[in-house]
C-alpha positions as CSV (number, residue, x, y, z in Angstrom):
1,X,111.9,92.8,114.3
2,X,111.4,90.0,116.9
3,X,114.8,89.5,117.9
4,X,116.1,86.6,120.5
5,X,119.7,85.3,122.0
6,X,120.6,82.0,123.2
7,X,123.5,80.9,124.4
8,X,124.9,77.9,125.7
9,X,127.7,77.1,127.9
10,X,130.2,74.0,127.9
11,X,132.3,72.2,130.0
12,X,134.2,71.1,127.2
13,X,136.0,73.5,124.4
14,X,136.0,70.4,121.5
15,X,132.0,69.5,122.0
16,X,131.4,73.7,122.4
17,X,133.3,74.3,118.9
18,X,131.4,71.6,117.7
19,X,128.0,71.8,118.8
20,X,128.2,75.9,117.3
21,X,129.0,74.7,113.4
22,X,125.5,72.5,114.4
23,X,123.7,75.5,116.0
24,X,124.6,78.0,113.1
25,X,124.1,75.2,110.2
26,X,120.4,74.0,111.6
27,X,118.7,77.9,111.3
28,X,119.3,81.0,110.1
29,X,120.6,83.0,112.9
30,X,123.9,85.2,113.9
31,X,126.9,84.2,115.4
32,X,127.2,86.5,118.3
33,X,129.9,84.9,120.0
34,X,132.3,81.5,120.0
35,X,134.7,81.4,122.6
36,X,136.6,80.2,125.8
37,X,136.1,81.7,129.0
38,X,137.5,81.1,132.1
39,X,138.1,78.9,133.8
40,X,138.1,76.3,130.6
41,X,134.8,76.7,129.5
42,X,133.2,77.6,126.5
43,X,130.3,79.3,125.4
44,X,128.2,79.5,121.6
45,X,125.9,82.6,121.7
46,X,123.5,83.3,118.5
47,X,121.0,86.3,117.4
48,X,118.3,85.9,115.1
49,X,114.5,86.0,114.6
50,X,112.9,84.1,117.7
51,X,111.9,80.9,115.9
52,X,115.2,80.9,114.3
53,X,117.3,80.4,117.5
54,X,114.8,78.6,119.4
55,X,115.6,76.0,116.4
56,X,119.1,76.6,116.6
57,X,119.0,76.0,120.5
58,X,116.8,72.6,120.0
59,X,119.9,72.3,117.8
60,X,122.9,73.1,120.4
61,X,120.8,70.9,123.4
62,X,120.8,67.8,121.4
63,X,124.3,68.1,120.3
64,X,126.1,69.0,123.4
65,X,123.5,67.7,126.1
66,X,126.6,65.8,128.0
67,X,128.8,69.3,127.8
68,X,125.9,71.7,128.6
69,X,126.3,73.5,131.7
70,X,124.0,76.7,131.3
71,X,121.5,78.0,129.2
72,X,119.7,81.1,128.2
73,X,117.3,82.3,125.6
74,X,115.9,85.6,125.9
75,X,113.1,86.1,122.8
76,X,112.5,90.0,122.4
77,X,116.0,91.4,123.6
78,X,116.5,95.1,124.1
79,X,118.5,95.7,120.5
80,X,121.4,96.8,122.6
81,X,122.6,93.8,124.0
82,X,123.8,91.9,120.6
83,X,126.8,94.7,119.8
84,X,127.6,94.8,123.6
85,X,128.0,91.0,123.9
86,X,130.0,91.3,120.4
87,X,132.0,94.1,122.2
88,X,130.9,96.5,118.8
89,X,129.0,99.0,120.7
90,X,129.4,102.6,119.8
91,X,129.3,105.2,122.3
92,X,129.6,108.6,121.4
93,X,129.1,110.2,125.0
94,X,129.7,109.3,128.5
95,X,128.5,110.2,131.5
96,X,127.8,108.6,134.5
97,X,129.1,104.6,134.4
98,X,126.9,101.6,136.0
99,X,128.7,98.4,136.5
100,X,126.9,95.4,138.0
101,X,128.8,92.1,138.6
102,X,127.6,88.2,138.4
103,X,129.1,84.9,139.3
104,X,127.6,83.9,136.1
105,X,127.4,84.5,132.4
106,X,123.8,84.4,132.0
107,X,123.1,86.8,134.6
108,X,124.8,89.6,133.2
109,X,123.3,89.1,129.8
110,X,119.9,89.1,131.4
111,X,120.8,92.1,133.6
112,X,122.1,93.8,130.8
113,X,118.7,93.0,128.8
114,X,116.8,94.7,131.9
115,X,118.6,97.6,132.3
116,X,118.4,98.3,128.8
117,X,114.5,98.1,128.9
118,X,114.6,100.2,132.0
119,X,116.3,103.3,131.3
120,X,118.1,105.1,128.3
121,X,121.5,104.0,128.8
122,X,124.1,102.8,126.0
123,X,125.5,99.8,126.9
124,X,129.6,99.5,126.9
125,X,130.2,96.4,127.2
126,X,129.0,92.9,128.6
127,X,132.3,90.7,129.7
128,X,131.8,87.2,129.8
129,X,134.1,84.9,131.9
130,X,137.1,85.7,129.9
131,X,139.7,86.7,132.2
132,X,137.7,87.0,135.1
133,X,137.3,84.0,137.1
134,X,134.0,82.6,134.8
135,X,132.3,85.9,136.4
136,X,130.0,88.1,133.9
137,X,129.5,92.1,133.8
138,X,128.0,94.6,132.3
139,X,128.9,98.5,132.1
140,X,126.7,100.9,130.6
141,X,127.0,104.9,130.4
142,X,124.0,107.4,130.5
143,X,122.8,110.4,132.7
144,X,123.5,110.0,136.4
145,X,119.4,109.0,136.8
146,X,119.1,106.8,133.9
147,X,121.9,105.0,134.8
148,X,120.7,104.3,138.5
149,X,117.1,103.3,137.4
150,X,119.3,100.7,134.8
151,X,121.0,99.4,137.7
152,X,118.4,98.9,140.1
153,X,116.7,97.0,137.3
154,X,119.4,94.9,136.6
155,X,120.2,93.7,140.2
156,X,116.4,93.1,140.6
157,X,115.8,89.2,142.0
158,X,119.4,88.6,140.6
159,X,120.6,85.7,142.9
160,X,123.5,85.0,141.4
161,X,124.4,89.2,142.3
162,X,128.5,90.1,143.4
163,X,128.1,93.8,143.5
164,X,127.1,97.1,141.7
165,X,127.9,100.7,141.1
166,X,127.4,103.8,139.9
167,X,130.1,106.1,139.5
168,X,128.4,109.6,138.6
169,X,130.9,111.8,137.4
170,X,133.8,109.1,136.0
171,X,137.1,110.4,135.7
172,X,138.8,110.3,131.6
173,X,140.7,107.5,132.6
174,X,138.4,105.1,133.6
175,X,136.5,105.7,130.5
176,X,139.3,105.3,128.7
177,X,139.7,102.2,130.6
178,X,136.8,100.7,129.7
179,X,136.7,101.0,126.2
């Protein structure tokens, strides 16, 4: 499968709301996420079939051109990204726990993409603005290695970059915490 994301981000919650019932009317893609995020923002991500959301993005820039303050589309995305951005990931075994940090949404979906290509890591979770100052992050678990070769990938030429980690051996409640 040739799978792709967009996403969009707005200044405006109304014309973001909006501009999604276009995006997911105009091709035949997911619904990944719909949502505020801090601080009174809004963002529409959508999954599909490359030409499908590169439709549905044509879509979403024409729509909410005046609201749109980032973009991203990412054709060929790591298949573990989608269920971390929808916060359905299922990991069955943790070890060592990477956490990288961005002053921007898009970042940390890209960085999560990267890592994922880079190493075999599960991926817990990509937080996006909500609840965090409009900041992004990603954690992912993995052996102590794999996890370190995710992270160096993901902070690779990432401007927009607040800090990374990787905690090897992660205590019960932290993982706990994170899930």
């Amino acid at each position: 499968m040739n799978s792709a994301i967009g996403m969009l981000e707005f200044n405006s919650i109304a014309l973001g709301i909006e501009t999604a019932d276009f995006m997911v009317k105009a091709a035949k893609v997911d619904l990944l996420r719909s949502s505020t995020v801090c601080p009174g923002k809004y963002i529409v991500i959508v999954g599909g079939e490359v030409s499908s959301v590169k439709s549905s993005m044509k879509t979403g820039l024409s729509r909410g051109e005046e609201g749109i303050i980032d973009t991203l589309l990412i054709p060929n995305i790591h298949e573990k990204v989608p269920p971390a951005i929808s916060l359905t990931s299922n990991i069955k075994k943790f070890g060592a726990i990477g956490v990288v940090e961005f002053y921007s949404i898009a970042s940390a979906i890209k960085a999560a993409d990267a890592a994922a290509k880079a190493a075999e890591i599960s991926l817990i979770e990509i937080r996006m603005g909500l609840a965090v100052g409009g900041k992004g992050f990603v954690t992912m678990t993995g052996a102590v290695t794999d996890v370190q070769t995710a992270v160096k990938a993901a902070t690779l030429n990432a401007p927009l970059l607040v800090h990374s980690v990787v905690i090897p051996r992660p205590s019960k409640a932290v993982i706990e915490s994170l899930l």
